[in-house]
LUMGUPA-181652 format. One record per residue (C-alpha): x, y, z; residue number from 1; residue in one letter; chain. Coordinates in pm, 1 decimal, decimal comma. Example, Ala and Ser with C-alpha at 12.3 -4.5 7.8 and 13.67 -1.06 7.14 Angstrom:
2
{px: 1230,0 | py: -450,0 | pz: 780,0 | k: 1 | r: A | c: A};
{px: 1367,0 | py: -106,0 | pz: 714,0 | k: 2 | r: S | c: A};
//
This chain:
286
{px: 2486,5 | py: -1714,6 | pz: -115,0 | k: 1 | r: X | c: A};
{px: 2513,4 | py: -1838,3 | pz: 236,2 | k: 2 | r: X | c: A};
{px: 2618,6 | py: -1657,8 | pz: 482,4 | k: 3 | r: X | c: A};
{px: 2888,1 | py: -1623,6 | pz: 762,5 | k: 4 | r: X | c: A};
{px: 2652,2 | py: -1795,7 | pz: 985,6 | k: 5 | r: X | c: A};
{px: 2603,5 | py: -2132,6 | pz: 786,5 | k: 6 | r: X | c: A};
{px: 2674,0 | py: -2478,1 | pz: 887,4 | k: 7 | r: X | c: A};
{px: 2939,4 | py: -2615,6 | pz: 626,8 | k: 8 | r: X | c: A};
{px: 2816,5 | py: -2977,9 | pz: 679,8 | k: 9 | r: X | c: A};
{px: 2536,2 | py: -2878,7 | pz: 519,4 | k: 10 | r: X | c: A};
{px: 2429,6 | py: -2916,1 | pz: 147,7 | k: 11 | r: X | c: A};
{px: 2359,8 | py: -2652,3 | pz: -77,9 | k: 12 | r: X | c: A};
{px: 1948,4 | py: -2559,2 | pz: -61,1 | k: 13 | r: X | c: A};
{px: 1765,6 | py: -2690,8 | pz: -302,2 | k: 14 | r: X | c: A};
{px: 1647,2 | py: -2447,3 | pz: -571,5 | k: 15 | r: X | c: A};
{px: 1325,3 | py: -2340,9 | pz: -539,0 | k: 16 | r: X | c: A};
{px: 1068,5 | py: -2285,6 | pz: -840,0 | k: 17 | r: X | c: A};
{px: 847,6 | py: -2005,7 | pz: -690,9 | k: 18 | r: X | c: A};
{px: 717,5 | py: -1852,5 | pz: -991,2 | k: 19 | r: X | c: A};
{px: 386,2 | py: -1716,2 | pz: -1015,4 | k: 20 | r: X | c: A};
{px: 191,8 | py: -1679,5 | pz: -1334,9 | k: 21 | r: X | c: A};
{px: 266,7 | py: -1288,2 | pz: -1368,5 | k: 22 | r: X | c: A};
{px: 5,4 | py: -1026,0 | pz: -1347,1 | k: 23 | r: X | c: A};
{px: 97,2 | py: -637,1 | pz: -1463,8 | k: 24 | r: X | c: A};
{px: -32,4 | py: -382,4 | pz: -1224,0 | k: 25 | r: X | c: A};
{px: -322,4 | py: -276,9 | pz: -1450,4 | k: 26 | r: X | c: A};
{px: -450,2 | py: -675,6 | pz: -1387,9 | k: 27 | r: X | c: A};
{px: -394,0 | py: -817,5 | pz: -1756,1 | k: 28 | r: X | c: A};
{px: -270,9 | py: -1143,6 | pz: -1751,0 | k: 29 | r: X | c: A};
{px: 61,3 | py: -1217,7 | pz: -1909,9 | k: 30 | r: X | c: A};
{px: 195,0 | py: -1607,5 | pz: -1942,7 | k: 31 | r: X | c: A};
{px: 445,0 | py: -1785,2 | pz: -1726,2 | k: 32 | r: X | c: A};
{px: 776,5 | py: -1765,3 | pz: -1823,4 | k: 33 | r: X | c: A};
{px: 893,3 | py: -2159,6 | pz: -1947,0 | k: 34 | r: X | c: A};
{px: 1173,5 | py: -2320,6 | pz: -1839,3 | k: 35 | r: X | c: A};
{px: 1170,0 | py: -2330,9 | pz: -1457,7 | k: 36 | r: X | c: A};
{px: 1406,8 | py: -2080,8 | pz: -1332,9 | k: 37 | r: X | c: A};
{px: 1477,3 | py: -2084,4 | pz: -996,9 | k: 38 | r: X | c: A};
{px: 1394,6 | py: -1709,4 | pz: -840,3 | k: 39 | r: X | c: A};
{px: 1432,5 | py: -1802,8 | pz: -450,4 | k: 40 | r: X | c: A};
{px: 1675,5 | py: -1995,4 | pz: -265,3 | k: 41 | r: X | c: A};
{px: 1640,6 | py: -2048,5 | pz: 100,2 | k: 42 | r: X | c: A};
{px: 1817,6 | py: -1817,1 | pz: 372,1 | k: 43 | r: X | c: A};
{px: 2023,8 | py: -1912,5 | pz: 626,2 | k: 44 | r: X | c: A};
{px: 2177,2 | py: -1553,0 | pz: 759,0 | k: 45 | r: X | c: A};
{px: 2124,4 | py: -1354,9 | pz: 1076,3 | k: 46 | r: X | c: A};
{px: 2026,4 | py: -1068,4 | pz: 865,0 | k: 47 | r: X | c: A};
{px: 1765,7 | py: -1255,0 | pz: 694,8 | k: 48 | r: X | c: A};
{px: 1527,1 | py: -964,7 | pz: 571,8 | k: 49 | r: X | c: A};
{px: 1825,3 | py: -806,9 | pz: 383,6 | k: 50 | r: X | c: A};
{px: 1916,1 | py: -1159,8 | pz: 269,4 | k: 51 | r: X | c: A};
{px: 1547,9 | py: -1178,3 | pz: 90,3 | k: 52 | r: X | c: A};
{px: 1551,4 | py: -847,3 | pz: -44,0 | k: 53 | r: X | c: A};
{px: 1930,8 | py: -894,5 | pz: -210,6 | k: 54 | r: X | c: A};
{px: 1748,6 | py: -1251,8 | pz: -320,8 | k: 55 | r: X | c: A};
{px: 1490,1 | py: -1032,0 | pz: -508,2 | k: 56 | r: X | c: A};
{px: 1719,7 | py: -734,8 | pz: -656,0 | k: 57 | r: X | c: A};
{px: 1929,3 | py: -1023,5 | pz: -816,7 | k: 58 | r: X | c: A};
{px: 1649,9 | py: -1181,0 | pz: -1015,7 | k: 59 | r: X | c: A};
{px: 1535,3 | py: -834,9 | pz: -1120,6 | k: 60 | r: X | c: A};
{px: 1857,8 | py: -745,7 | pz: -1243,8 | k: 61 | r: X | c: A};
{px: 1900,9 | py: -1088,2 | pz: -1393,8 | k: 62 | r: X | c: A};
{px: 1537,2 | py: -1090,9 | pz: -1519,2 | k: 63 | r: X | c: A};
{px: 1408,8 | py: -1389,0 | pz: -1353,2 | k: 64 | r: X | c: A};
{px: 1128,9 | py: -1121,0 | pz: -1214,6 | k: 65 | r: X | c: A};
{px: 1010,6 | py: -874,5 | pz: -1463,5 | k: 66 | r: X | c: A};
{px: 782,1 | py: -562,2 | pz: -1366,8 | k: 67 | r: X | c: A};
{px: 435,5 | py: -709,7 | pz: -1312,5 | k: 68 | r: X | c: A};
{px: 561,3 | py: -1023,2 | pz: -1170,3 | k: 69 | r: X | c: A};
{px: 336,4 | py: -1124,6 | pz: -873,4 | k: 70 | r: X | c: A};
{px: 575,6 | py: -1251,1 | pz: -519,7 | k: 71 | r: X | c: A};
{px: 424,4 | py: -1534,9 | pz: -334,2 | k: 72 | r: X | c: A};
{px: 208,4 | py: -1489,0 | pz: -66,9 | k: 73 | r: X | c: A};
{px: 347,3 | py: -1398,0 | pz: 228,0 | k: 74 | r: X | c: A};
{px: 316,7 | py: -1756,4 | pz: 459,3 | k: 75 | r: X | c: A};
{px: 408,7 | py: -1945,8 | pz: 126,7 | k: 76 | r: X | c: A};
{px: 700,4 | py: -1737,0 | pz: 57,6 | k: 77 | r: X | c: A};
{px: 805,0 | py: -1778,3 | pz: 430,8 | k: 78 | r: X | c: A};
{px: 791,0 | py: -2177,5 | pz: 426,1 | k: 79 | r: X | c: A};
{px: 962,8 | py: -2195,1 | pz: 100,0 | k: 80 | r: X | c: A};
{px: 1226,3 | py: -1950,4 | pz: 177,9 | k: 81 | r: X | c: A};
{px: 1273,6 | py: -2114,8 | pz: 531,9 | k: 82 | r: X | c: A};
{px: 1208,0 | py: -1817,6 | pz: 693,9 | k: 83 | r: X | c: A};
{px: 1001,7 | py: -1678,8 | pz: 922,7 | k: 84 | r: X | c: A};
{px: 708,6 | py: -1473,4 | pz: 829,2 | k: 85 | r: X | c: A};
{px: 795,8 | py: -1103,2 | pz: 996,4 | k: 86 | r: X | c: A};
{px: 1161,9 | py: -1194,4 | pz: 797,3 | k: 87 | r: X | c: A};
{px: 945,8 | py: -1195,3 | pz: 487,0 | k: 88 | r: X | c: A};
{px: 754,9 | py: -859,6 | pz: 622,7 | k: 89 | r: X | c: A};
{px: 1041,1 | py: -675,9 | pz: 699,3 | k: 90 | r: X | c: A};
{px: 1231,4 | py: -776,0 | pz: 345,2 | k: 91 | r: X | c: A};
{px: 895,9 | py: -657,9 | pz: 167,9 | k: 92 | r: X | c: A};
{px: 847,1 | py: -315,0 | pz: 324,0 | k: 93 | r: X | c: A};
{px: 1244,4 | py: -210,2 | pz: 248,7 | k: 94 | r: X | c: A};
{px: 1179,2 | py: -346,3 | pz: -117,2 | k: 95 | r: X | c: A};
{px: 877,8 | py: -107,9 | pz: -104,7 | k: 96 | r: X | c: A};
{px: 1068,9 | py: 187,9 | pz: 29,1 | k: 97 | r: X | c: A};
{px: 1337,2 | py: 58,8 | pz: -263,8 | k: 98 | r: X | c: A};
{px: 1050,5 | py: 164,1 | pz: -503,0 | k: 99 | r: X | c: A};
{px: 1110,0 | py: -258,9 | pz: -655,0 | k: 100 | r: X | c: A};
{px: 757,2 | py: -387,8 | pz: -537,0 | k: 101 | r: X | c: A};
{px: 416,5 | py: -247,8 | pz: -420,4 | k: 102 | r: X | c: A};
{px: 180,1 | py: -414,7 | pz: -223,2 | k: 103 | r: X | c: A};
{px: -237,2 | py: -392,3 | pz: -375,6 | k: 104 | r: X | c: A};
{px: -500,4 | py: -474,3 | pz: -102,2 | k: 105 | r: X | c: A};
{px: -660,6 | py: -798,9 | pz: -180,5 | k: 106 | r: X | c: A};
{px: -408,5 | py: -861,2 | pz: -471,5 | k: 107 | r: X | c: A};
{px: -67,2 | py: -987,5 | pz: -370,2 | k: 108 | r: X | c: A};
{px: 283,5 | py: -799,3 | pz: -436,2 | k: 109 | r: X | c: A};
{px: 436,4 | py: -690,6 | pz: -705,0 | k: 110 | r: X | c: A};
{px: 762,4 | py: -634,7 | pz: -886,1 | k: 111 | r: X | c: A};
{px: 710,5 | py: -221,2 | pz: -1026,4 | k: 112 | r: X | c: A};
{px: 895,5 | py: -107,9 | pz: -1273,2 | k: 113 | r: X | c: A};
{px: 1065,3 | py: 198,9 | pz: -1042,7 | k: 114 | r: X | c: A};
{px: 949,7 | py: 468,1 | pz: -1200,4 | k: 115 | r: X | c: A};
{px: 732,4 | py: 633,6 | pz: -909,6 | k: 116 | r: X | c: A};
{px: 1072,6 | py: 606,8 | pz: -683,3 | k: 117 | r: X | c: A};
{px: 1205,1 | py: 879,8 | pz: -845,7 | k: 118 | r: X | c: A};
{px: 929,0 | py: 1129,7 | pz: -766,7 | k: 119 | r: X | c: A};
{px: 832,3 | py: 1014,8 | pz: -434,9 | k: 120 | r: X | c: A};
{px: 1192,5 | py: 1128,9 | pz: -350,2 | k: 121 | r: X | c: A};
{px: 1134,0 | py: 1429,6 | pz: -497,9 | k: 122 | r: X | c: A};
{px: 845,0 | py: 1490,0 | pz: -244,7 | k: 123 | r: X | c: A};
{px: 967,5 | py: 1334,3 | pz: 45,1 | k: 124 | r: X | c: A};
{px: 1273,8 | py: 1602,7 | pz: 44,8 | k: 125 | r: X | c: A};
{px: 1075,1 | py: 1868,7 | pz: -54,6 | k: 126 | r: X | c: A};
{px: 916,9 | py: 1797,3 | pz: 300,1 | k: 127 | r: X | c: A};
{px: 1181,4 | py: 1748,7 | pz: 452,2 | k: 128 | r: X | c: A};
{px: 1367,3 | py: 2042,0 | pz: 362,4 | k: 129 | r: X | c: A};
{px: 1027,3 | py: 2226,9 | pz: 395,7 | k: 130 | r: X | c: A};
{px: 823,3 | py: 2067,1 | pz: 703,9 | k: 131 | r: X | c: A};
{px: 669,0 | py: 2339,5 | pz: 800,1 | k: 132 | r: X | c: A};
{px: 527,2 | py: 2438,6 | pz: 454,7 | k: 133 | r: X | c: A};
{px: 517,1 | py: 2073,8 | pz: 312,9 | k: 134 | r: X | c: A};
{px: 211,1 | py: 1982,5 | pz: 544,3 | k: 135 | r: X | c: A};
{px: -14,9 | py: 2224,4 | pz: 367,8 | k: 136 | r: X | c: A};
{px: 104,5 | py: 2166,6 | pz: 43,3 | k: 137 | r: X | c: A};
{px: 42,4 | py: 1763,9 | pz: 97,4 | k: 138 | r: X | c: A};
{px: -314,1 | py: 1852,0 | pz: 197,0 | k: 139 | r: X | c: A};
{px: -388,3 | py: 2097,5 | pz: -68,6 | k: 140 | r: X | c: A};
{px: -251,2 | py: 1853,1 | pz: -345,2 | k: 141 | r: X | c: A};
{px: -447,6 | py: 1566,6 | pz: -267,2 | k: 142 | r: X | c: A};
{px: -789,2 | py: 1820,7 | pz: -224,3 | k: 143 | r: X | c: A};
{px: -725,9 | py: 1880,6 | pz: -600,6 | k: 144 | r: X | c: A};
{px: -623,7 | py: 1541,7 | pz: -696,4 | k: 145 | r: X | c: A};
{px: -817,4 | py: 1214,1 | pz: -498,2 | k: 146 | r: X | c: A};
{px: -1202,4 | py: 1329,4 | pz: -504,0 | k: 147 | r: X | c: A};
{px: -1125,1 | py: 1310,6 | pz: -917,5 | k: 148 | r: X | c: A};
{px: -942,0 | py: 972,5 | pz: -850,6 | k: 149 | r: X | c: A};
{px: -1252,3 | py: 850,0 | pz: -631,1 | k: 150 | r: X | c: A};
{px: -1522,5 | py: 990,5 | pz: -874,0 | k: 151 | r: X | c: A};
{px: -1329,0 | py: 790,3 | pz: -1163,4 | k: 152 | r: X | c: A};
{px: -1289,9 | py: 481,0 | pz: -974,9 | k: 153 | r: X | c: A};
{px: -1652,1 | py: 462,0 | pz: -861,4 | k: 154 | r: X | c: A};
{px: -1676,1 | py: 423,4 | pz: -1219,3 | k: 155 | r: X | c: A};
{px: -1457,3 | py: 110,6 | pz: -1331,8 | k: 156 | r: X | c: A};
{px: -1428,0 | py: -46,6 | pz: -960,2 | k: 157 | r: X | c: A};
{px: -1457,2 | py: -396,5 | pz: -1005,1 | k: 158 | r: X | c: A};
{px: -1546,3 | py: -644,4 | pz: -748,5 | k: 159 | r: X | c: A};
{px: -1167,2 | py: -729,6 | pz: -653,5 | k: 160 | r: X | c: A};
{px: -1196,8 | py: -369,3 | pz: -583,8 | k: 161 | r: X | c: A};
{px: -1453,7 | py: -375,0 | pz: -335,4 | k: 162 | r: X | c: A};
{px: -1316,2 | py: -687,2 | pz: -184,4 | k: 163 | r: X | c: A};
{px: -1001,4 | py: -500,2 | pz: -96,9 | k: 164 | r: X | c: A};
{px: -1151,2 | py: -208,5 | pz: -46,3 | k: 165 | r: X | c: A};
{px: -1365,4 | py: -336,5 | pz: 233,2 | k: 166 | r: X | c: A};
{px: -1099,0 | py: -568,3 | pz: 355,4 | k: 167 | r: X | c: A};
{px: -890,1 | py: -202,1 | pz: 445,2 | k: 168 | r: X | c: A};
{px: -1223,5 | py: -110,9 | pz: 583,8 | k: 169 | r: X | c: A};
{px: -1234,8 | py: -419,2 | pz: 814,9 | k: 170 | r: X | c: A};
{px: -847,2 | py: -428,8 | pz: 921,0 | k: 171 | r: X | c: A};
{px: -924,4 | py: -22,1 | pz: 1057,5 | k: 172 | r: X | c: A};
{px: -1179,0 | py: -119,9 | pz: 1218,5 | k: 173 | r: X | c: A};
{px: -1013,1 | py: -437,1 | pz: 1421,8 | k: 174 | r: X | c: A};
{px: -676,5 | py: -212,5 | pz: 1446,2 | k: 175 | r: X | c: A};
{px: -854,9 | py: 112,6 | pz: 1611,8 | k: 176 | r: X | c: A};
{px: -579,8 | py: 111,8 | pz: 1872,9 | k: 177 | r: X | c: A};
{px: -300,6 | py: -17,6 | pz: 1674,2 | k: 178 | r: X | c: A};
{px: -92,9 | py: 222,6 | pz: 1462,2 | k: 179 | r: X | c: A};
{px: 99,7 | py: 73,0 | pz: 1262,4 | k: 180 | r: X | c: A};
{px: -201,0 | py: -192,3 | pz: 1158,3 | k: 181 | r: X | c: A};
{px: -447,2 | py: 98,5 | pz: 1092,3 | k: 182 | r: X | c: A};
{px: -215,4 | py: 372,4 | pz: 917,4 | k: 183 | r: X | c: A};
{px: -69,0 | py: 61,1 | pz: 680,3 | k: 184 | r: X | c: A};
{px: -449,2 | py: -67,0 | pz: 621,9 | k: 185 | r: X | c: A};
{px: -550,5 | py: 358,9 | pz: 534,4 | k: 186 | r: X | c: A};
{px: -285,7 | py: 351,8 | pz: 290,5 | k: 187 | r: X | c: A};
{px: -395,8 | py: 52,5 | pz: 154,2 | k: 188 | r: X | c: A};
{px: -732,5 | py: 180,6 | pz: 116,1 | k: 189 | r: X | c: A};
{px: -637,4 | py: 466,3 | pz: -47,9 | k: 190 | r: X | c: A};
{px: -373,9 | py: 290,2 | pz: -273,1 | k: 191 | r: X | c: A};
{px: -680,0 | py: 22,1 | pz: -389,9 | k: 192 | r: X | c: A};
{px: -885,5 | py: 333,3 | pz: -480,0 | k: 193 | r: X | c: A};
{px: -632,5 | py: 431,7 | pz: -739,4 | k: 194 | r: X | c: A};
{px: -566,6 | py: 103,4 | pz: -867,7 | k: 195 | r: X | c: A};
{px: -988,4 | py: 98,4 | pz: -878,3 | k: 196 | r: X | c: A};
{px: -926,3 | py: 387,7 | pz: -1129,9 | k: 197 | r: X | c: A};
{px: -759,5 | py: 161,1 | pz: -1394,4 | k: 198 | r: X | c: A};
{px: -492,6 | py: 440,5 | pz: -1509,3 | k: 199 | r: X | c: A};
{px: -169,6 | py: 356,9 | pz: -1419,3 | k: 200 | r: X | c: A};
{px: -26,1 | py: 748,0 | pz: -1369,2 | k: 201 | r: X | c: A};
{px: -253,1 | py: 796,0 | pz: -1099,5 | k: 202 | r: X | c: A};
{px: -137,4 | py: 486,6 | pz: -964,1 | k: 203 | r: X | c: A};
{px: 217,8 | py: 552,4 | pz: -1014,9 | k: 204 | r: X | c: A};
{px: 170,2 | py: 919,0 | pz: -880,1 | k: 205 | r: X | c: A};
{px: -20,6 | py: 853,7 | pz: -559,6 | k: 206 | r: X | c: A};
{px: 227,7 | py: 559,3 | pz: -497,8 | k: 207 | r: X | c: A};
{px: 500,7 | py: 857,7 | pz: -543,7 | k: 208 | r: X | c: A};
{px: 320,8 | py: 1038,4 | pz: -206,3 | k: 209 | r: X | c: A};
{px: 266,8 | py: 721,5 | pz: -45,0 | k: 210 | r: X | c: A};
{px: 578,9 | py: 771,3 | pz: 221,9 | k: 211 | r: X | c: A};
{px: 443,9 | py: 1162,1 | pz: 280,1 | k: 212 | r: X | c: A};
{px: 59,9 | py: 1039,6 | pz: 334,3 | k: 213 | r: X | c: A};
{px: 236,0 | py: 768,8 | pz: 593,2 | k: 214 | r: X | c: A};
{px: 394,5 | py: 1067,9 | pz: 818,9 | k: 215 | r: X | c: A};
{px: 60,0 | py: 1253,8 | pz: 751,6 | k: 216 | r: X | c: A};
{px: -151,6 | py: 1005,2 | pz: 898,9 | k: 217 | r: X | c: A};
{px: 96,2 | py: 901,8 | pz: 1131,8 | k: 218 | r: X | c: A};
{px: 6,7 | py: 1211,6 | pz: 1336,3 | k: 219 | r: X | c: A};
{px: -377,5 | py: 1208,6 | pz: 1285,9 | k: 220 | r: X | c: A};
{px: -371,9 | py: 875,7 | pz: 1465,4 | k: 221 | r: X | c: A};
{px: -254,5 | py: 1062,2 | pz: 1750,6 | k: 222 | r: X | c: A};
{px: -513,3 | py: 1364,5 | pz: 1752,0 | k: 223 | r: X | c: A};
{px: -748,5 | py: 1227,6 | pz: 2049,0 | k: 224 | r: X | c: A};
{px: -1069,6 | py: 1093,3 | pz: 1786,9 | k: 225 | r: X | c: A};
{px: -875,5 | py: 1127,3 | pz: 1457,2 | k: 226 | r: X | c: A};
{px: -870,8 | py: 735,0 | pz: 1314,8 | k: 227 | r: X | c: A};
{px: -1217,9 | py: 735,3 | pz: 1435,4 | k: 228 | r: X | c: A};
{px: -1331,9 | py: 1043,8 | pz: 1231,7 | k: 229 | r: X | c: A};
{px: -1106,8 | py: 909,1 | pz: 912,3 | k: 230 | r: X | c: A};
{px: -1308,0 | py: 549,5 | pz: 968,0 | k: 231 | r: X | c: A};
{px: -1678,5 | py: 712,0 | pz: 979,6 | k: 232 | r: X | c: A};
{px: -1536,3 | py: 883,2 | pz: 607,7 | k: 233 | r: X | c: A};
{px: -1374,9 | py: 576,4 | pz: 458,5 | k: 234 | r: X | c: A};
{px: -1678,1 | py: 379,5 | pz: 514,7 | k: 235 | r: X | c: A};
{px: -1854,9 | py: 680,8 | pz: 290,6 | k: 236 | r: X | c: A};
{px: -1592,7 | py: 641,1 | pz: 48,3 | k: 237 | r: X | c: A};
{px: -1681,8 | py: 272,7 | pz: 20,2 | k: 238 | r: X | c: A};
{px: -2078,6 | py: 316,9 | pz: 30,5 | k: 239 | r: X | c: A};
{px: -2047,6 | py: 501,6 | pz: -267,3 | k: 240 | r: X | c: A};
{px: -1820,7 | py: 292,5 | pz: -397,3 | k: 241 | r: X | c: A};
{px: -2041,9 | py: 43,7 | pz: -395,2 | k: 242 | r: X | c: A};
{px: -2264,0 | py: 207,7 | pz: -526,7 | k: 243 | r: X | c: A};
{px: -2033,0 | py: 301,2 | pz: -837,6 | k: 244 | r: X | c: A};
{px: -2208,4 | py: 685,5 | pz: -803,0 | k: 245 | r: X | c: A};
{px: -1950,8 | py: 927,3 | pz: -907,0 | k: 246 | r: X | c: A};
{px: -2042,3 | py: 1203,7 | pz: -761,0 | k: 247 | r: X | c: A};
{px: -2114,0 | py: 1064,8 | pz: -421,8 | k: 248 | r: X | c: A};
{px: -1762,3 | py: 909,8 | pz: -438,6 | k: 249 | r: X | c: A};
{px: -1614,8 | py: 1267,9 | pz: -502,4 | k: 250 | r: X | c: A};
{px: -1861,4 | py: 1446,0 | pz: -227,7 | k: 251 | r: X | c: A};
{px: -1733,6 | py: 1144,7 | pz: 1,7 | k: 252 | r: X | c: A};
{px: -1358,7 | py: 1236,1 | pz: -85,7 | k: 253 | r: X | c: A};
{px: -1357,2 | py: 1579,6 | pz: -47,1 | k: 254 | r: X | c: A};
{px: -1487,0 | py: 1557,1 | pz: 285,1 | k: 255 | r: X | c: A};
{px: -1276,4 | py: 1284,4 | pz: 405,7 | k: 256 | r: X | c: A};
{px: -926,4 | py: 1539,4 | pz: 275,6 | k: 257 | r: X | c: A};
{px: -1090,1 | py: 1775,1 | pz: 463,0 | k: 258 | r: X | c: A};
{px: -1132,6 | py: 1635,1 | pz: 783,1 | k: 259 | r: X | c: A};
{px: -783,6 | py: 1498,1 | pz: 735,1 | k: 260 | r: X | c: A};
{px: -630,8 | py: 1866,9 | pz: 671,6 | k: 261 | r: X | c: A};
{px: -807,7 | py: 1979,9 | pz: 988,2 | k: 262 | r: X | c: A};
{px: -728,2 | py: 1718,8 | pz: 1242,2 | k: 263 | r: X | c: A};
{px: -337,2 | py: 1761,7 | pz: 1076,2 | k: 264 | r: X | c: A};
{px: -353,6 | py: 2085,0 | pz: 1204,7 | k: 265 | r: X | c: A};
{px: -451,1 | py: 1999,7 | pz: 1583,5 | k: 266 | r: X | c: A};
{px: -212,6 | py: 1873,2 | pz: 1844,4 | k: 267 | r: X | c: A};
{px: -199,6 | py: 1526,3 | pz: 1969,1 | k: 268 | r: X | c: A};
{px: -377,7 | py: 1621,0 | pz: 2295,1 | k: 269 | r: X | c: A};
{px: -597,5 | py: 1818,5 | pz: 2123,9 | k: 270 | r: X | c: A};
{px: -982,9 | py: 1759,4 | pz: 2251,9 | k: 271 | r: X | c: A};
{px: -1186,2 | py: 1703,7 | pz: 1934,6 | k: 272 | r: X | c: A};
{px: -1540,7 | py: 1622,3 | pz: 1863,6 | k: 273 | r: X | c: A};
{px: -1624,1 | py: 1251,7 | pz: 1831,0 | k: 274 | r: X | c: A};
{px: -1733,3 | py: 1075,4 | pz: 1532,3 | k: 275 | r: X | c: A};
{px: -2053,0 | py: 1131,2 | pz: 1395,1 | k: 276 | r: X | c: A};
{px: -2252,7 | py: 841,3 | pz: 1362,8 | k: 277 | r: X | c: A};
{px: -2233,8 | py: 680,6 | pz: 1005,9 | k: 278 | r: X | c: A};
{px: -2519,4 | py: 788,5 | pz: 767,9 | k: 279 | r: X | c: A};
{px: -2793,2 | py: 594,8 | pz: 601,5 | k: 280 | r: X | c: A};
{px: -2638,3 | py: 380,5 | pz: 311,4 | k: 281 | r: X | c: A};
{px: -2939,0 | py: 575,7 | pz: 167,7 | k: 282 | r: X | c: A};
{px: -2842,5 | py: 916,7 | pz: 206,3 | k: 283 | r: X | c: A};
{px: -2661,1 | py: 1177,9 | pz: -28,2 | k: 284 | r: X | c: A};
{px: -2379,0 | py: 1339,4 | pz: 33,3 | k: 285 | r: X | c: A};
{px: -2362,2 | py: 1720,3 | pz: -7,5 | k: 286 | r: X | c: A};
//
């Protein structure tokens, strides 16, 4: 629908076919749907992120998208929206806090199916009503829960896997005094490790904690060394991914959630050790 802000001279847009042949989240292929249904039509609106994401609820509801459904890449979906690209940024992250897509590192977007929006509210205001104790909890839950995840994954991590994986890897390293950049890239990594495992409830569950890990490294990235410290472990994590070795995934994992817990724990101004070097690709982790 066009908004207030339209020119009446002009003609209705064009419907756009921008389907993609769908993908679910655990990678199998399912068909194109036949018949060329329009799912996009381009905004003209001076709220044009909101614009996009009502553009996307409506063919969810209507089921022109279905759960698995891959969006268009970002600069495509931009030109054939008529939009411009931070428009198309902006609609995607509030359809990600909406729980409606999630983002894979070196995949594309796509429609979910929800049902992690449900618990990741349940954490977030367990945190919220509980800051003080919810930091401690966060850190201790994912100690239990991602050096398993890792281990698993450095078992069926395929090499779209790796290529996302190292493309987080890369972004952290560019975006080392750049926030937002490096904390979105760190979740990515960490998101691309539980796709790597291949069983959608871990998937679905660490996507549930992905807006708590976001405030979590939010302040690390302001301890005085922290992203630097979380960079020399991620690259670790990815060795042994690499490798596909289990148990140097897990080793690599556990240290990682630890350094994470303690640098949560310091202040911003806080005067830290730097980074240790990174180790020999050829080394073992104890």
């Amino acid at each position: 629908m066009l908004g207030p802000h339209s020119h009446t001279a002009q003609a209705p847009p064009k419907a756009l076919d921008l389907r993609y042949s769908s993908q679910t989240i655990a990678s199998s292929p399912r068909l194109a749907r036949p018949g060329g249904i329009s799912v996009y039509k381009v905004v003209r609106t001076s709220r044009l992120y909101e614009q996009i994401v009502q553009q996307i609820e409506d063919s969810v509801l209507n089921g022109s998208l279905k759960p698995g459904d891959q969006l268009p890449a970002e600069r495509e979906l931009a030109q054939r929206l008529g939009v411009s690209r931070t428009a198309v940024r902006e609609a995607v992250k509030a359809l990600r806090e909406k729980g409606l897509v999630e983002a894979y590192s070196g995949r594309g977007t796509f429609i979910t199916d929800g049902t992690s929006q449900a618990a990741r509210q349940s954490f977030d205001l367990m945190v919220k009503i509980g800051q003080q104790e919810g930091a401690p909890y966060l850190a201790e839950l994912r100690l239990i829960l991602e050096p398993g995840i890792a281990a698993l994954a450095a078992t069926r991590v395929t090499d779209e896997d790796l290529a996302g994986l190292r493309e987080a890897v890369a972004v952290m390293d560019r975006a080392q005094k750049d926030p937002a950049a490096f904390i979105e890239a760190d979740l990515d990594f960490h998101l691309a490790l539980a796709e790597a495992a291949a069983n959608p409830l871990i998937l679905s569950l660490i996507d549930s904690i992905v807006g708590l890990l976001r405030e979590q490294r939010i302040k690390i990235f302001n301890v005085e060394g922290g992203p630097q410290r979380g960079q020399f472990h991620h690259k670790r994590i990815l060795d042994a991914m690499e490798r596909r070795d289990a148990e140097l995934a897990r080793n690599a994992m556990r240290a990682h959630l630890e350094q994470v817990r303690d640098d949560s724990q310091l202040p911003a101004s806080g005067k830290v050790s730097p980074a240790p070097k990174r180790a020999p690709s050829s080394s073992k982790f104890t």
